[in-house]
C-alpha positions in Angstrom: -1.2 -15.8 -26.8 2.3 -15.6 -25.8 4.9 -12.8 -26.1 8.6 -13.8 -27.1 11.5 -10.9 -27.4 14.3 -11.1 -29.7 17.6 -10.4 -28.4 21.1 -10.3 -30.2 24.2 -8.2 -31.6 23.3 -5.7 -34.3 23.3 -7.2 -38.0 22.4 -11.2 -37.0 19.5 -11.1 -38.4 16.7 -10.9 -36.0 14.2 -9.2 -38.1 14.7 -11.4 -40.7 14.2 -14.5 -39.4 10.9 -13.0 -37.7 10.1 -12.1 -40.9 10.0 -15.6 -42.2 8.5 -16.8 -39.2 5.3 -14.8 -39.3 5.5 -13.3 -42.9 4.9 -9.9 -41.4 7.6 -6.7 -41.7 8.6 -5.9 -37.9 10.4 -2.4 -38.9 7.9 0.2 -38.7 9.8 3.1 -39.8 10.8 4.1 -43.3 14.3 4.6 -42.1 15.0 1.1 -40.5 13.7 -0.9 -43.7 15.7 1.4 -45.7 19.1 0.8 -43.5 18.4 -2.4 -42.6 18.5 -1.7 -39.1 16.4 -2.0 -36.4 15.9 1.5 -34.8 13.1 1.0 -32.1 11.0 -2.1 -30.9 8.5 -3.9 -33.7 6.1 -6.1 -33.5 4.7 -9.1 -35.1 3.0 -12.8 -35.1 2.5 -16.4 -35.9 0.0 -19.4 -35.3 2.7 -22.1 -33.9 2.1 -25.8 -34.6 -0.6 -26.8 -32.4 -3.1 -23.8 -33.0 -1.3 -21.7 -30.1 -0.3 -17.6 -31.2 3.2 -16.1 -30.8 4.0 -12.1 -30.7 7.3 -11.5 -31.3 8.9 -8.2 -29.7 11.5 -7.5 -31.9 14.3 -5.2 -30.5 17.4 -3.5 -31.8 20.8 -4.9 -31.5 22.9 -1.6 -31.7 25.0 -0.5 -28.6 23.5 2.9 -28.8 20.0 1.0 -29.1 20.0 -0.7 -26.1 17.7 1.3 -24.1 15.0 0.8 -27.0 16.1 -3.0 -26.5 15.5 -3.1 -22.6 11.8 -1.2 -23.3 10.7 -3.9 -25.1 12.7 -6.6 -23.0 11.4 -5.8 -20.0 8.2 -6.9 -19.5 8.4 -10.2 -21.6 8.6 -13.6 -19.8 10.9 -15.2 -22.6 13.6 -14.6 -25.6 14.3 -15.9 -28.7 18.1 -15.3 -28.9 20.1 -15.1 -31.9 23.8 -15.2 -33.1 24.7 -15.4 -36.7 27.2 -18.3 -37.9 29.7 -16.3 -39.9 30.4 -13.7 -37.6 29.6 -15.7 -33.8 29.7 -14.3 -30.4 29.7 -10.1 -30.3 29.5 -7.6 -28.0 26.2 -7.2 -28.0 25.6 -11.0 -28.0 27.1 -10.2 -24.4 25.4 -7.4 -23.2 22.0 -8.9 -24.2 22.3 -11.8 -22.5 23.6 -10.0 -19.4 20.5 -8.1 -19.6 18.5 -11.8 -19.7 20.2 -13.0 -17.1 19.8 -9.5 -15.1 16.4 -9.9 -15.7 15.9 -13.1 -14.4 14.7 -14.7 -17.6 14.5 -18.3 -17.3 13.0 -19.7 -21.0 14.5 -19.0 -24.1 15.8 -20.7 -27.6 18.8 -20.2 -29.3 18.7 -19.4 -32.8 21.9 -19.7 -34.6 21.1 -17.6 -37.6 22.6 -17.9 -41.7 23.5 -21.3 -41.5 23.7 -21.1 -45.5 26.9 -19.3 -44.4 29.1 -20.5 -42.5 28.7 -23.7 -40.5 26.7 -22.9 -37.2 28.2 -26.0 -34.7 31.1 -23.7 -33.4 28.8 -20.7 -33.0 26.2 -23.4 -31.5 28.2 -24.8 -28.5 30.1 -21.5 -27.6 26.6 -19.7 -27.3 24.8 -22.5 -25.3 27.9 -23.0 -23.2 27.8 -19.3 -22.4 23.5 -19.2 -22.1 24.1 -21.9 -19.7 25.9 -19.9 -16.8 23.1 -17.6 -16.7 19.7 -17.3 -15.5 18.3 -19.3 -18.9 20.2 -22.5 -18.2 20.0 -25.2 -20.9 17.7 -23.9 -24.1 17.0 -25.6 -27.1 19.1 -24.5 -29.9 18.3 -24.5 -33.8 20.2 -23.8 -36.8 17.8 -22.1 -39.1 18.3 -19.8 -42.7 15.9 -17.1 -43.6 17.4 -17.0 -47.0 16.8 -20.8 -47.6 14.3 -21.2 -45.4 16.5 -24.0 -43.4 15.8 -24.9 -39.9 12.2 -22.6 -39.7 9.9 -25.6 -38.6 12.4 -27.0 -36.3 12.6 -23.7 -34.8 8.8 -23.4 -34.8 8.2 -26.7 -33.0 11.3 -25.0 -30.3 9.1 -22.3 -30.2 6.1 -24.5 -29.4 7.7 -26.5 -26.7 9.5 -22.9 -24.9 5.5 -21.5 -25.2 4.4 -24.9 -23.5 6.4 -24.4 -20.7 6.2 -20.8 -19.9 4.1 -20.1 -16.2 0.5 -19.6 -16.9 0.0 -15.9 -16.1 -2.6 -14.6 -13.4 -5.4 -13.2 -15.1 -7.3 -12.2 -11.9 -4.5 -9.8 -10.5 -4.5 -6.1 -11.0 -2.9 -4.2 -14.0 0.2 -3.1 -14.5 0.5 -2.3 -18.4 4.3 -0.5 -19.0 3.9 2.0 -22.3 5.8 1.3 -24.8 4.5 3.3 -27.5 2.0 5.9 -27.6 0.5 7.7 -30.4 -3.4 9.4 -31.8 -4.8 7.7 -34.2 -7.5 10.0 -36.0 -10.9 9.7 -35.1 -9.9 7.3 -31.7 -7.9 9.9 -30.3 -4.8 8.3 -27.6 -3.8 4.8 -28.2 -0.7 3.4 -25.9 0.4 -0.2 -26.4 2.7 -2.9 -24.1 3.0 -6.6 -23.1 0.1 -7.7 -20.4 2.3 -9.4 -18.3 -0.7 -10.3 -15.9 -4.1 -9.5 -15.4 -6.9 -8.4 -17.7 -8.2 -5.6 -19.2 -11.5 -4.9 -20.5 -13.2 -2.7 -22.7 -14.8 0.6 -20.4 -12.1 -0.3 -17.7 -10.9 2.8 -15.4 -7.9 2.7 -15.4 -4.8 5.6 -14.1 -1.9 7.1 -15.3 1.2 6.0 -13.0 3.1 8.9 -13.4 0.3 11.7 -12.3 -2.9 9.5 -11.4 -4.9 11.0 -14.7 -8.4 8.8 -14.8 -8.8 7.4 -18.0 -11.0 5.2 -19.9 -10.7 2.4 -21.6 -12.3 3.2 -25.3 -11.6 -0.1 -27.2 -8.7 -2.4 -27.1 -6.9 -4.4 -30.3 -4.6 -7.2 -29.7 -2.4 -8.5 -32.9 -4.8 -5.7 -34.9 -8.4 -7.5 -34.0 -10.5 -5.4 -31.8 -11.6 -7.2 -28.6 -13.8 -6.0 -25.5 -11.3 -7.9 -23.0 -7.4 -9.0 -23.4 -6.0 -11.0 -20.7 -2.4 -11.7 -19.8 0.1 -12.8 -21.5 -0.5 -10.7 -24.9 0.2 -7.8 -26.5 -2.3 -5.0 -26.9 -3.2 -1.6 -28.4 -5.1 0.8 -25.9 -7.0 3.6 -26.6 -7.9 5.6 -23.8 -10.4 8.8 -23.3 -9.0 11.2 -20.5 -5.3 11.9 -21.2 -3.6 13.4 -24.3 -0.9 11.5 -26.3 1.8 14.1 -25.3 0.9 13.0 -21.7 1.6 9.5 -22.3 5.4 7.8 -22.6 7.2 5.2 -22.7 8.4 4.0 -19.4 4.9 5.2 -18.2 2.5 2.8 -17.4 -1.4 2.4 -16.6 -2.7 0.7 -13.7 -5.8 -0.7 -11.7 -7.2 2.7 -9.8 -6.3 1.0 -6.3 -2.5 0.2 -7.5 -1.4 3.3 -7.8 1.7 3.3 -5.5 4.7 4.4 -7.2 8.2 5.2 -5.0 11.3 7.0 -5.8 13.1 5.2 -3.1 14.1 1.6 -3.3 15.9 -1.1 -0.9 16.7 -3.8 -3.8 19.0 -7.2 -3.7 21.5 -7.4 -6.4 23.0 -9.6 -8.5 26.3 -8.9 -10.4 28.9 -6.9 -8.9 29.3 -6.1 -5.0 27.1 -2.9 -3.9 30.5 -1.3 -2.7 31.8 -1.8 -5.6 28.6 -0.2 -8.0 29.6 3.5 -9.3 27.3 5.9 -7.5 25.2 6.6 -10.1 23.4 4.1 -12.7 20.7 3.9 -15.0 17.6 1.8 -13.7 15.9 -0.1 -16.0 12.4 -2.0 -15.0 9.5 -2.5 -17.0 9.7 -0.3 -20.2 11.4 2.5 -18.0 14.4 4.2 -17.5 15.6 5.7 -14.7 18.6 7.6 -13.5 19.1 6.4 -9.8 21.5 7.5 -7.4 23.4 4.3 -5.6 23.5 4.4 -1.2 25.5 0.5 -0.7 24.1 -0.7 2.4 25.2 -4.4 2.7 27.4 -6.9 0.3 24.7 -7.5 -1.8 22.2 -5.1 -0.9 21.3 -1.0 -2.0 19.2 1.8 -1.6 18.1 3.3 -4.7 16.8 7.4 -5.3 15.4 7.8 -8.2 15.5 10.6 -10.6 11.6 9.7 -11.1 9.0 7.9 -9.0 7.8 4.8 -10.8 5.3 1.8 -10.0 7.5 -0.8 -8.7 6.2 -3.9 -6.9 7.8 -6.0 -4.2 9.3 -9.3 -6.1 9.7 -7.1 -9.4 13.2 -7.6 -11.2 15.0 -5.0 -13.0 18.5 -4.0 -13.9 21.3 -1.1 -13.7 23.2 -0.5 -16.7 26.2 2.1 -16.6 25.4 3.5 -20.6 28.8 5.2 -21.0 30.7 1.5 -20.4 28.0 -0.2 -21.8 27.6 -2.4 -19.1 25.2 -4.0 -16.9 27.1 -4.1 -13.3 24.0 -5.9 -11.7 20.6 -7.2 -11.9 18.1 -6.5 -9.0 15.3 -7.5 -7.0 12.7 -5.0 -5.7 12.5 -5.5 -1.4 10.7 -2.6 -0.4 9.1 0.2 -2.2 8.6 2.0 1.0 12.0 1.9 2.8 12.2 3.7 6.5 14.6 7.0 5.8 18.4 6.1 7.1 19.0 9.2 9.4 21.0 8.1 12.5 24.4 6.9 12.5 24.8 3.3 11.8 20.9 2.9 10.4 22.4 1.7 7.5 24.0 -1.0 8.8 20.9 -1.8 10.8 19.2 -1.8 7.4 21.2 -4.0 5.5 21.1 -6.4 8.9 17.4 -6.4 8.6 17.2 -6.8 5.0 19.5 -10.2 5.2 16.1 -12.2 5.9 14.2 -10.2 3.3 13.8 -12.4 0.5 11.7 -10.4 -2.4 9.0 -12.1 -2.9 6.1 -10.9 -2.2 4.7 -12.4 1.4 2.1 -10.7 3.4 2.6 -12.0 6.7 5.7 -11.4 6.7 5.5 -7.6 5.2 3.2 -7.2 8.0 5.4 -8.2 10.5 8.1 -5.8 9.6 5.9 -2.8 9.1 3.5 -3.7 11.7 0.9 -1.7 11.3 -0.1 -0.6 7.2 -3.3 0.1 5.0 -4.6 -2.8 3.3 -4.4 -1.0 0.0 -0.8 0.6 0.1 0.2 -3.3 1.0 -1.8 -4.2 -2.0 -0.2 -1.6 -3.9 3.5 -2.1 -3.3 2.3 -5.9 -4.9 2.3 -8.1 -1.5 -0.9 -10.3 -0.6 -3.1 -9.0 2.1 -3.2 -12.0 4.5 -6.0 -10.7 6.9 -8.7 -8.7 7.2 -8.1 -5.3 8.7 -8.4 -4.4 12.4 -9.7 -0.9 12.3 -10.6 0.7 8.6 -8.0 -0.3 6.0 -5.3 -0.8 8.9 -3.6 -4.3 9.1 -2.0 -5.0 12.1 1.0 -7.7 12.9 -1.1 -10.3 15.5 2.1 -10.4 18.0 2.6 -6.3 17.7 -1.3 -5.3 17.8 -1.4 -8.0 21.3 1.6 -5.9 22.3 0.0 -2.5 22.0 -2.8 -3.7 23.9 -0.8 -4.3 26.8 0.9 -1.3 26.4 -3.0 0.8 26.1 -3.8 -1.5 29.6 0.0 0.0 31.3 -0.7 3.2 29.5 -4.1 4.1 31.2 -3.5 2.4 34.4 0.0 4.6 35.0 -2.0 7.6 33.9 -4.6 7.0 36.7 -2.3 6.6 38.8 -0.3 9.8 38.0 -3.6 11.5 37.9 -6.0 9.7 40.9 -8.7 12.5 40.9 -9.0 12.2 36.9 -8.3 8.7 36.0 -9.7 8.9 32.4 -7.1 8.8 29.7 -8.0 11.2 26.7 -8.1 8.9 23.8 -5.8 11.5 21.7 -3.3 11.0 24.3 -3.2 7.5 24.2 -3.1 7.1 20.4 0.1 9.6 21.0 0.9 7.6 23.8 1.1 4.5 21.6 2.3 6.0 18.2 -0.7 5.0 16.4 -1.6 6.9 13.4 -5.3 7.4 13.8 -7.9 7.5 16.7 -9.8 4.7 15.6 -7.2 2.6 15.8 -7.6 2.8 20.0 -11.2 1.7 19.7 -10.2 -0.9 18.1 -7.9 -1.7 20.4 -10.6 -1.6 23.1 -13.1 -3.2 21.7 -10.9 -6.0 20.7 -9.3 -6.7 24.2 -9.6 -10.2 25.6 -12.6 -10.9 27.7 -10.6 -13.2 30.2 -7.2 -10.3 30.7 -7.2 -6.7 31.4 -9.6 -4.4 30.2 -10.1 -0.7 28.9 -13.4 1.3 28.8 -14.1 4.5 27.0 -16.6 6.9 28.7 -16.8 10.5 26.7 -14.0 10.6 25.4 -11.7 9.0 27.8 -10.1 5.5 28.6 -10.5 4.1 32.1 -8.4 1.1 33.7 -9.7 -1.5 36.5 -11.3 1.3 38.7 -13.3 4.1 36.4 -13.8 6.5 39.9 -11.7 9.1 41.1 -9.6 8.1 44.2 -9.8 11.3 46.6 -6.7 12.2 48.3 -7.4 12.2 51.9 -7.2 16.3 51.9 -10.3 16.1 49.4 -11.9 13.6 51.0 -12.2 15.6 54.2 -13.2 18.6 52.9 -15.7 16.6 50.8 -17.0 14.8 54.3 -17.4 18.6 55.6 -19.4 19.3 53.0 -21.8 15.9 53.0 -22.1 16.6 57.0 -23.5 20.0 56.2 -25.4 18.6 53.6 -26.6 15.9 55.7 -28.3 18.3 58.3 -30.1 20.7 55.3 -30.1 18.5 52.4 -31.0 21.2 49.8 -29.3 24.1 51.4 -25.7 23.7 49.2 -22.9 25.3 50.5 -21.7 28.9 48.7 -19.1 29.6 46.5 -16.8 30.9 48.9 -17.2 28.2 51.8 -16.0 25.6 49.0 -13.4 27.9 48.1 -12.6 28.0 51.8 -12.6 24.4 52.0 -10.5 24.0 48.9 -13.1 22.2 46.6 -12.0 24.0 43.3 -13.8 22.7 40.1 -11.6 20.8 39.1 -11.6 18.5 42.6 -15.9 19.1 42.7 -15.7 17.2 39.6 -13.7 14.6 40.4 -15.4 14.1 43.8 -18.6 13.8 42.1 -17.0 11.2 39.1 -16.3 9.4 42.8 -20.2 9.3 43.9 -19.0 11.3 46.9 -21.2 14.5 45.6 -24.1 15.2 43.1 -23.7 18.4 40.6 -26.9 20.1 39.7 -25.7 23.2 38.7 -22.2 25.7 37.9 -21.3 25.7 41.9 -24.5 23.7 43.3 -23.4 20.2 44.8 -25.7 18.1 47.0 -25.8 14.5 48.1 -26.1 12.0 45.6 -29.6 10.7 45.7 -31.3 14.3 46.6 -32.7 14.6 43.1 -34.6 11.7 43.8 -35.2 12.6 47.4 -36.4 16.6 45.9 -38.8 14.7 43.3 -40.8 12.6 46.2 -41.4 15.8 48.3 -42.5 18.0 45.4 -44.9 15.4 44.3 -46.8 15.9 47.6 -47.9 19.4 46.3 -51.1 20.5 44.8 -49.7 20.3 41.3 -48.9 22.0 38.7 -46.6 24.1 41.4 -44.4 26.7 41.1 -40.6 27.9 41.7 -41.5 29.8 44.7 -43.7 26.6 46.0 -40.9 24.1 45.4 -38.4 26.4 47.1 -40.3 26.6 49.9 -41.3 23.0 50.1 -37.2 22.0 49.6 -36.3 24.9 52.5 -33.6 26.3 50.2 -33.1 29.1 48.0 -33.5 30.2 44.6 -29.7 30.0 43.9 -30.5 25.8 44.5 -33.7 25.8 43.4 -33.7 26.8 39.9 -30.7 25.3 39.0 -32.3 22.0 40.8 -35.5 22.1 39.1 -33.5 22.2 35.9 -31.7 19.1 37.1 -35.0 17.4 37.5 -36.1 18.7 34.1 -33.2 16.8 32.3 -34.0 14.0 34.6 -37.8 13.9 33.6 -39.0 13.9 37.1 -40.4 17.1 36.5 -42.1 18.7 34.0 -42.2 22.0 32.8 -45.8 23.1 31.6 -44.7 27.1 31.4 -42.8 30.0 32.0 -43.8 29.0 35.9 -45.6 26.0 36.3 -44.8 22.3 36.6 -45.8 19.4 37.6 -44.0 16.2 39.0 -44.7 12.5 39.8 -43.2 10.2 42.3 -40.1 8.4 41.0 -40.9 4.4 40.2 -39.7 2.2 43.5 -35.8 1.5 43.4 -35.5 4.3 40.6 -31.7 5.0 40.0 -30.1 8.0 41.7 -27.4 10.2 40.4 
């Protein structure tokens, strides 16, 4: 299928002549048939020569009507425009085709309507002359009557060469289904309907609202009134969804794949039409089938910041349009750059901005999204409509190559200045290195770690903390003498550790104990009990050479120390499994295995 819009001044005859195309009344109300007038978007279809489908969107042409016009506008990839002989170019001839061109639409056909009127050359060249400075460019043309039927299979075979030519759509990528009607029908419940401009959707789908994230489910689909368990893009279809009441669903709403759901108040767009100085400050967006008041913040010639009145679920690359409704104007056409802008809060940021922005070019590129936001969450990137061009570093974090080699230098500078800083306690808590660096989460420094180059500087984690080069403690000479004192003592009454107040005498607070024994100088056994390094081992070997099982009395005898050491070193060996405890007062021990490792 493809989906065509209408577009032209009020009274041209646009529903009529889809009315003779497709033999099917497009004004669903009571009122418009009665009037004459198109009030709100219809809908209707033809088999084209060739076997291929055609839905028509057909829009009003009054001024006050053009907001219904731009709903059903909006997400259609091309127009069948129309200007009546006898009365020619009108102001809303004008304003349509601005919003074409705002749009960005590029395939279209002229249709130069009541040809039994009034002769339709004049009409013919001063429409295509003006469709031609615009986005459209040359378009077929065709003079056609829906009175006399003259011109219809011309304009059908048009029709059939414009559909021909139109981009096949991507029916892989994710939903984005803009409302532009929703009603109940009885017994079904909610049904919304809109133009798939890409992607597919299928009967039992999950799919959310983007204006609250509701859940819903698909419950059965209908595309031109024929149910189907899967539509794919480009088509029109009929929703009806389980999870959400009608009065919760809108136009300008629209549903999306679960993992889409992104939408922004804040935009940083290009424009197209008048200079952003020269925009008034506040406009009326238009994008998709919604309408938005915005509030406008110029940042370069041809670039703006956007606050909307209402978030909405705008992509990177989309195209969209403000209109200034009380002069019935569109001042400028847009392209969406960022959906997640930084905030402008110093002087002169948005200058910087619109600097930065200058090699922004909308469409959607992950590489290069990546490289200005350097570090984002695969699904937010996938969610503001851009690629993901590499798997993730850590999680669902993407990293820029040339900024994540760059924090790993900075992580290597990082913990070897904070050893340095700190020589008795050169392990950098990994919380204060992901501070250090900015990062958002802790697991971003593991990655970081374990990702280092095997050939440059590395980082190790131990507990909880990062070391450089050197993982030990460097003892300032002050420590390291009153450390010596304490081995010396040691050295002549191995288990006979010095008292609390002789290391408080020698300055050996808890702090420097532990970072004497991180250094290999000193072995902790207990709160306050240091020894040599090794006189586990050394304890083990002599209390195997008692009758065994033995007791606490026994071993403190055997070691020539006292309780204080002893039960705190027994517990040591415990841990250690050189001893075993049977009891409340027995164990037993074996020597350690030749070249065991000592602590």
């Amino acid at each position: 299928m493809h989906v065509v819009a209408t577009a032209g001044h009020v009274d041209h005859g646009k529903s009529a002549l889809v009315r003779a195309l497709t033999g099917m009344e497009p004004d669903r109300w009571e009122e418009e048939r009665r009037r004459g007038l198109t009030l709100d978007l219809g809908f209707v279809w033809t088999e084209l020569p060739g076997g291929g489908t055609v839905a028509f969107v057909d829009v009003p042409g009054h001024e006050k009507l053009v907001g219904n016009m731009l709903a059903g506008v909006g997400p259609v990839p091309a127009v069948l425009l129309v200007v009546a002989a006898d009365q020619g170019w009108q102001p809303q001839s004008e304003e349509h085709l601005a919003v074409l061109d705002a749009l960005r639409v590029r395939h279209g056909v002229l249709a130069v309507t009541r040809a039994d009127l009034a002769e339709p050359e004049p009409v013919r060249r001063d429409a295509l002359a003006r469709i031609a400075r615009t986005s459209l460019g040359e378009v077929e043309s065709v003079a056609v009557s829906s009175v006399t039927s003259e011109g219809l299979d011309e304009l059908r075979a048009a029709l059939t060469r414009l559909t021909a030519a139109l981009p096949e759509p991507d029916r892989a990528a994710d939903v984005r289904l803009w409302v532009d009607r929703s009603f109940t029908v009885r017994g079904r419940g909610t049904v919304v309907t809109g133009t798939l401009a890409a992607g597919t959707i299928r009967a039992g789908d999950r799919l959310v609202l983007a204006s609250d994230g509701t859940a819903v489910r698909v419950r059965g689909l209908q595309s031109l009134k024929k149910d189907r368990e899967e539509v794919g893009a480009v088509a029109r279809v009929a929703v009806n969804v389980h999870g959400a009441a009608a009065d919760a669903l809108h136009r300008g709403d629209a549903l999306l794949t679960p993992e889409r759901r992104l939408t922004t108040a804040l935009v940083d767009a290009r424009l197209r039409g008048d200079p952003a100085a020269d925009l008034p400050r506040h406009l009326v967006l238009h994008a998709g089938s919604a309408a938005v008041p915005v509030t406008v913040r110029p940042l370069g010639t041809d670039t703006a910041r956007l606050t909307l009145a209402r978030p909405l679920p705008l992509w990177v690359g989309d195209t969209a349009l403000l209109r200034d409704p009380g002069r019935h104007r569109i001042p400028a056409g847009l392209t969406v750059l960022d959906v997640r802008p930084p905030r402008l809060e110093r002087r002169g940021a948005g200058k910087a901005r619109a600097r930065e922005l200058e090699t922004v070019t909308g469409v959607p590129d992950g590489a290069a999204e990546l490289s200005r936001r350097k570090l984002v969450r695969r699904a937010d990137l996938r969610a503001m409509g851009v690629p993901v061009p590499a798997e993730p570093v850590a999680g669902e974090w993407l990293a820029d190559p040339e900024h994540w080699a760059e924090l790993r230098r900075r992580l290597v500078r990082t913990v070897e200045e904070h050893a340095a800083r700190h020589p008795m306690d050169p392990g950098l808590p990994v919380e204060a290195a992901r501070r250090a660096l900015d990062l958002p989460e802790r697991s971003l420094v593991q990655a970081l770690v374990d990702t280092a180059p095997r050939n440059g500087a590395r980082v190790r984690q131990r507990d909880g903390r990062l070391y450089g080069g050197d993982a030990r403690p460097h003892l300032p000479p002050g420590v390291r003498r009153a450390v010596d004192t304490v081995r010396a003592e040691l050295r002549r009454a191995p288990f006979r550790a010095p008292e609390a107040h002789r290391l408080a005498e020698l300055g050996l607070t808890p702090n420097v104990i532990a970072a004497a024994v991180a250094a290999g100088a000193l072995l902790k056994v207990g709160d306050g009990v240091v020894l040599l390094p090794g006189a586990d081992t050394r304890a083990a070997a002599l209390l195997a050479r008692l009758e065994q099982p033995f007791t606490t009395s026994e071993a403190r005898r055997a070691l020539d120390t006292t309780r204080r050491v002893a039960i705190p070193l027994l517990e040591h060996l415990d841990e250690r499994g050189l001893t075993v405890r049977l009891d409340g007062t027995l164990r037993r021990c074996e020597p350690p295995p030749a070249g065991a490792e000592t602590r």
